[in-house]
C-alpha positions in Angstrom: 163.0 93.6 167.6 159.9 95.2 168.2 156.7 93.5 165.1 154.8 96.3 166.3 157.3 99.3 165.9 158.1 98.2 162.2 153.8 98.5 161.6 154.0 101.7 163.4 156.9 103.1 161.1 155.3 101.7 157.8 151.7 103.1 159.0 153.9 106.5 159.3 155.4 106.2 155.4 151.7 105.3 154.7 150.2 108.8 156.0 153.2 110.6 154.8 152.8 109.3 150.6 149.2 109.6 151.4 149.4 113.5 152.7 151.8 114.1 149.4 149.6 112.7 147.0 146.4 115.0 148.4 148.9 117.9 148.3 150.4 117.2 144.3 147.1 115.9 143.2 145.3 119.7 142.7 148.6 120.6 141.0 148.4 117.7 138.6 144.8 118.2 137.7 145.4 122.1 136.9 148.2 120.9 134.8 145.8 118.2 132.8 143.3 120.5 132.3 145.6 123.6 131.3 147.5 121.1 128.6 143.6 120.0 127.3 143.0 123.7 126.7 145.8 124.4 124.8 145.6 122.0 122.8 142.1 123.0 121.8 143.5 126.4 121.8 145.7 125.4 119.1 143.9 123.3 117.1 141.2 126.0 117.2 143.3 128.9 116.0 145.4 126.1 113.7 141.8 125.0 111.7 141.0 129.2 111.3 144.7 129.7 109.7 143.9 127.2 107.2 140.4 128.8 106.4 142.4 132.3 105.9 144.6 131.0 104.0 142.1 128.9 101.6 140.2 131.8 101.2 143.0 134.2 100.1 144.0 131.6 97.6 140.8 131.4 96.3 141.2 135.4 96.2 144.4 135.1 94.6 143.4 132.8 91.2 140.9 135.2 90.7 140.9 137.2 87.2 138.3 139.3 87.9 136.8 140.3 91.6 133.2 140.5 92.0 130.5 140.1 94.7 130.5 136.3 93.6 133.5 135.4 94.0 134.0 137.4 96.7 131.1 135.6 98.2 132.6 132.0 97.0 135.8 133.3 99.8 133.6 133.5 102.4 132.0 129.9 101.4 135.6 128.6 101.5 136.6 130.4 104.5 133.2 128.3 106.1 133.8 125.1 104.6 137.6 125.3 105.8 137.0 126.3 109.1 134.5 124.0 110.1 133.5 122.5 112.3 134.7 126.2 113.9 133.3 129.1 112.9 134.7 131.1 110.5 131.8 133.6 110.4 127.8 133.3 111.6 124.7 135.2 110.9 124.5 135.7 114.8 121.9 133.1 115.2 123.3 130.6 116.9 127.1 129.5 117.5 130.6 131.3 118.7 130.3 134.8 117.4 132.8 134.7 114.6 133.3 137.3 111.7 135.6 136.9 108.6 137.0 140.2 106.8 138.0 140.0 103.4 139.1 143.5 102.0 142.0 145.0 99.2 144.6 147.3 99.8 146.3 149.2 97.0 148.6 151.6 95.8 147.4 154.2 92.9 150.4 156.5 93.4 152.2 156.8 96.6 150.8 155.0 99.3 148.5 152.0 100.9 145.0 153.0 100.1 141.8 150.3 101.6 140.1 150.2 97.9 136.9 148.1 99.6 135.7 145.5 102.5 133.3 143.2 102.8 132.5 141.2 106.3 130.2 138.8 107.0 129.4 137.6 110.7 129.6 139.6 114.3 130.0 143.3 113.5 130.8 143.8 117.0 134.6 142.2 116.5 136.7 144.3 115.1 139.4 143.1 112.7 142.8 143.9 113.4 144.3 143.9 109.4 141.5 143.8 107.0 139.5 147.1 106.5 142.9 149.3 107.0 145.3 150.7 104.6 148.5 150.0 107.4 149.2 146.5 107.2 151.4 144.5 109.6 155.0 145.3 109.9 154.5 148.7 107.6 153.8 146.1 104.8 153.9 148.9 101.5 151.9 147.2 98.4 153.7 148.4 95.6 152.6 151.1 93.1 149.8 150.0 90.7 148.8 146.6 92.5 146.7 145.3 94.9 146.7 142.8 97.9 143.5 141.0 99.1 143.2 140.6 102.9 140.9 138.3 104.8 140.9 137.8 108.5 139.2 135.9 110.7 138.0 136.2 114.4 136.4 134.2 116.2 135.7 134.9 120.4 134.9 131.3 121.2 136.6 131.0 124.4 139.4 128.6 124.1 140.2 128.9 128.3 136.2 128.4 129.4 137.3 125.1 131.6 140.2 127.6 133.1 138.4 130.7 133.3 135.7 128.7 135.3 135.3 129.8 139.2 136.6 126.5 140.2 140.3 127.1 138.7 140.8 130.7 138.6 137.7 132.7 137.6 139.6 135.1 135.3 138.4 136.3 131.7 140.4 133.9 128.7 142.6 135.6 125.9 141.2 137.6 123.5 138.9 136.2 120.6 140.9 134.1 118.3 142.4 136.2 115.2 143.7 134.8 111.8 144.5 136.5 108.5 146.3 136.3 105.1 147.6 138.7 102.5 147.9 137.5 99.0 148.6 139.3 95.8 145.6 138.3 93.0 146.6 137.7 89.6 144.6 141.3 88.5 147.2 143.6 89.3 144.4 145.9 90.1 141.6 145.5 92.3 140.4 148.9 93.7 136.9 148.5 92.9 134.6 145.7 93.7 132.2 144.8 90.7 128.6 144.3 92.0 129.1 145.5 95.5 129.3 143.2 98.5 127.8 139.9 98.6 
């Protein structure tokens, strides 16, 4: 038996685990980073459901609706949220906007009775601020629901969307909402005005 041939062989093995591990390795790291930005995917849309939903709870122990309290949704939809945005004066941060509107029915039909926004006027809610709700969702005659939603573009995908993976644009801002039905059966107008 050959010493040298056996060296030769496991020198071969050598190159060939070598040559597989440069090939898998690019594969492995695109599936690291792709897990790391869902999960900051989800527990960025995950904290924003939770700040929707505080803030139509506030909404729906209310007795009466007015520009404060109305104003004390958007704190709570802030406060939840963080440290995400649920809605910013433009200044600095992810552009973010939170919605909070009622829908009701007088007679025969969803009617938008008001809306209030606060943050980036340039995204534009899906739910709140329209009489159709999801699903063909009918309020029923003489009440009122109160709809907030929240949107935030922060760009969940930015490691991904990078020119070094694949250079493509991310999903589409983050969107969040909740419908409740407030205590006052009906809300179609909004004492004091916007906050």
């Amino acid at each position: 038996m050959n010493p040298f041939r056996r060296t030769s062989r496991a020198g071969r093995h050598a190159g060939v685990a070598a040559l597989e591990f440069g090939l898998i390795l690019p594969v492995l790291v695109v599936m690291f980073v792709a897990t790391a930005e869902a999960v900051s995917y989800l527990r960025v849309w995950y904290r924003l459901e939770q700040a929707a939903a505080s803030a139509a709870q506030a909404a729906s122990r209310t007795e009466v609706l007015n520009s404060t309290a109305v104003a004390g949704f958007f704190e709570a939809a802030r406060s939840v949220a963080e440290p995400y945005t649920a809605w910013n004066t433009g200044t600095t941060g992810a552009r973010a906007r939170t919605v909070i509107s009622a829908v009701s029915n007088p007679s025969n039909g969803n009617v938008l009775a008001w809306t209030c926004s606060r943050g980036d006027s340039t995204l534009t809610p899906n739910v709140a601020g329209r009489p159709t709700l999801p699903t063909g969702f009918s309020v029923p005659r003489g009440q009122s629901v109160v709809v907030v939603e929240i949107i935030n573009a922060t760009s969940p995908w930015r490691i991904m969307a990078s020119p070094i993976f694949f250079g493509t644009e991310g999903p589409a801002p983050l969107r969040t909402y909740a419908i409740v039905r407030p205590r006052a059966a009906e809300l179609s107008t909004l004492t004091g005005g916007c906050p």
